[in-house]
N, C-alpha and C positions, 0 to 999 in steps of 0.2 A: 916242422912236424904237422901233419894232418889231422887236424879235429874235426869228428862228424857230431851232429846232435840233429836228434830226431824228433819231432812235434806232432801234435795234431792227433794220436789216437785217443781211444775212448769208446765207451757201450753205445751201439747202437743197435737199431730193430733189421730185422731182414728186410731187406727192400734200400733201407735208405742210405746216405752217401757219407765220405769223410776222406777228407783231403790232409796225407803226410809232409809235412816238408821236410828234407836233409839240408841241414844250415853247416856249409863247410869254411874250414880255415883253414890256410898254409899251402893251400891248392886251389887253384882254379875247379871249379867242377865244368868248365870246358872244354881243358888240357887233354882229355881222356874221358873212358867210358866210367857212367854213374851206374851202381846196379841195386836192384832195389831185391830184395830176397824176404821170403818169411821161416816162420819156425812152427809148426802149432806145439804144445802138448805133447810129451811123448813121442812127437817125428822130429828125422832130419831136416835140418835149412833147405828150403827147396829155393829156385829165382823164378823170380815176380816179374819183374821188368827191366831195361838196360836202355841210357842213352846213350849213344856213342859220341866221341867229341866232334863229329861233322853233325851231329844231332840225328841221327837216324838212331829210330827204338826199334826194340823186336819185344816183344810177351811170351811169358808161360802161355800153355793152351786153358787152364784153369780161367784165365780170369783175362782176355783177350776179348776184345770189346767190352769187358766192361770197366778197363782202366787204365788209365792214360798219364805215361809218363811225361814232364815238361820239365826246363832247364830254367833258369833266369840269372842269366851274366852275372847281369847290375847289382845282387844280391847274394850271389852265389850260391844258389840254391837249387835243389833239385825236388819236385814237388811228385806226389803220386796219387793222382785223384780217383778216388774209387767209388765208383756208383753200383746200385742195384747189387748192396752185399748180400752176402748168405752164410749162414750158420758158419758151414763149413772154412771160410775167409776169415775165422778167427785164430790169432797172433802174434805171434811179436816179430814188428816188422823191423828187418835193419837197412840200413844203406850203406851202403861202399866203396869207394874209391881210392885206387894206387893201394891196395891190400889191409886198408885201413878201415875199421867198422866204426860204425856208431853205438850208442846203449840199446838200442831200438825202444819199440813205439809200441804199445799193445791195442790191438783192435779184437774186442769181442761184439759180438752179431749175434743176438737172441732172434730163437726163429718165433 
């Protein structure tokens, strides 16, 4: 069975960075493609970023160059580094893989 757990968010200011990690179990985050998605407030899950298992990402247009999905075997983990937030880049971010989510992460961004 596939366990996701999500880490790392938290208040930060407009401008500055914060890195999520997805810590998976019962799956390789390898095997297949990671997808990193958000929710805010009152909207639908929209997707954020995607690794695929050859490692090749693609980005939403939102937030494309300024955040950068990465993989790490050895730990099994899929991280989502996000710099240069904005108001708007606030909440709850989940991860996913083989149809299986995480709790997600809440990221708010005071402007």
């Amino acid at each position: 069975q596939v366990q996701l757990v999500e880490s790392g968010g938290g208040l930060v200011q407009a401008g500055d960075s914060l890195r999520l990690s997805c810590k998976a179990s019962g799956r390789s985050v390898s095997s297949e493609g990671v997808t990193w998605y958000r929710q805010a407030p009152g909207k639908e899950r929209v997707f954020v970023a995607v690794i695929g298992h050859l490692g090749t990402t693609l980005y939403g247009d939102s937030v494309k160059g300024r955040f950068t999905i990465s993989r790490d075997n050895a730990t099994n983990t899929v991280d989502l580094q996000m710099n240069n937030l904005k108001p708007e880049d606030t909440a709850s971010y989940y991860c996913s893989l083989n149809k299986c989510w995480g709790q997600g992460a809440q990221v708010a961004v005071s402007s």
